[in-house]
C-alpha positions in Angstrom: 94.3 132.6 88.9 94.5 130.1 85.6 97.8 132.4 84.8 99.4 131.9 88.0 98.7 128.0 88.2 99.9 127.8 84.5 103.0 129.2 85.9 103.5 126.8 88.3 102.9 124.0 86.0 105.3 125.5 83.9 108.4 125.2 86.9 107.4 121.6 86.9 108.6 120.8 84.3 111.9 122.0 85.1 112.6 118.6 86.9 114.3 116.2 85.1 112.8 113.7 82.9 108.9 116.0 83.1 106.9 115.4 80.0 104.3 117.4 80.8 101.4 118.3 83.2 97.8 119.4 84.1 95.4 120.4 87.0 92.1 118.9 87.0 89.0 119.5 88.9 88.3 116.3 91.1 85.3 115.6 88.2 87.6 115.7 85.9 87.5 118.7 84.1 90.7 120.4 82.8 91.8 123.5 84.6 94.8 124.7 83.0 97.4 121.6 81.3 101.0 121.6 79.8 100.5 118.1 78.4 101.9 117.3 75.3 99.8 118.0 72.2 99.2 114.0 71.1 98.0 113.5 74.1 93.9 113.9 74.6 94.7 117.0 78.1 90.7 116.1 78.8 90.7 112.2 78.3 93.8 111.9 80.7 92.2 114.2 83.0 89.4 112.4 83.2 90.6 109.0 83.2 93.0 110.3 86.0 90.2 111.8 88.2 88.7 108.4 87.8 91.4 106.2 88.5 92.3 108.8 91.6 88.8 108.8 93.4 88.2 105.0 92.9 91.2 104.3 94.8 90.3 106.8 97.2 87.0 105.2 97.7 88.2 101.6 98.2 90.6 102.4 100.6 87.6 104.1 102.5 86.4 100.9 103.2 89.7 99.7 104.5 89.4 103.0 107.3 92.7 104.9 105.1 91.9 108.0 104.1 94.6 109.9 102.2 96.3 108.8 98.9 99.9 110.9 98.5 99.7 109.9 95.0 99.4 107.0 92.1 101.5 106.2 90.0 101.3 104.0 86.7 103.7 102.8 84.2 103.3 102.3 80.4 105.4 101.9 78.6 106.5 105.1 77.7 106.0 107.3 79.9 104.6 107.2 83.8 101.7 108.9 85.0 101.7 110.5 88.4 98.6 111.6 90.4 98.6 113.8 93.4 96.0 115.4 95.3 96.2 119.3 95.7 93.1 119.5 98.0 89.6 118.0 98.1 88.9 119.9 94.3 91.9 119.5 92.3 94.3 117.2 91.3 97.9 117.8 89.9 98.8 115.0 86.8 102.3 114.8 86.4 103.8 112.7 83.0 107.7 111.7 83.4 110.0 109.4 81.4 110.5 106.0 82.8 113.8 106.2 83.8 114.0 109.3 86.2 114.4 109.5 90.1 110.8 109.2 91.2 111.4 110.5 94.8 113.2 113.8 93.9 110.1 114.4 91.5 107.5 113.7 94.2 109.7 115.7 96.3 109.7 118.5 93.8 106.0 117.7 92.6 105.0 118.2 96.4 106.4 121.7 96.9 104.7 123.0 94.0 101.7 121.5 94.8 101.6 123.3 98.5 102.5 126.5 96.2 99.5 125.5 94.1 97.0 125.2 97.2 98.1 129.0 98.3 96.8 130.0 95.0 93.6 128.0 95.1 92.6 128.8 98.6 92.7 132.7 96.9 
């Protein structure tokens, strides 16, 4: 299974302007990660998984109850954060400058590719 979802990572990063990626457990934990090596795969998991369910828990107590994704922009790079299912999530790194809705277009189809191998 790791294999197969390294795989799929790995077609990410055929859209333009893809610095690298990761799926993480919702705790946090690193499943599998193509993340560039000077950047710390299990601090930005975690720090993702952090960010990701305390959003999802304050907008619980406004009654919404899906997040399609966070993103954040530093100033280097941008960090998007997409839920695969209630376990995983998928942590996408681009360059600033890129289309963002053709990669959340693209970043969506893998991930429903991603949840056929999970649900295995």
């Amino acid at each position: 299974m790791i294999n197969q979802l390294h795989e799929k990572l790995r077609s990410l990063e055929l859209i333009e302007g893809v610095i690298g990626t990761a799926i993480v457990k919702r705790n946090g934990l690193l499943v599998t990660s193509r993340l560039p090596r000077d950047i710390d795969e299990r601090k930005c998991g975690a720090m993702a998984a952090t960010m990701y369910n305390a959003l999802e828990m304050a907008l619980e107590s406004l009654g919404k109850k899906e997040i399609n994704h966070i993103t954040v922009e530093l100033s280097d790079y941008q960090i998007i954060v997409m839920g695969s299912n209630d376990k995983f999530l998928i942590i996408s790194l681009f360059e600033l400058n890129i289309n963002l809705g053709i990669a959340l277009i693209e970043m969506e189809e893998i991930i429903s590719k991603i949840k056929i191998i999970m649900e295995k």
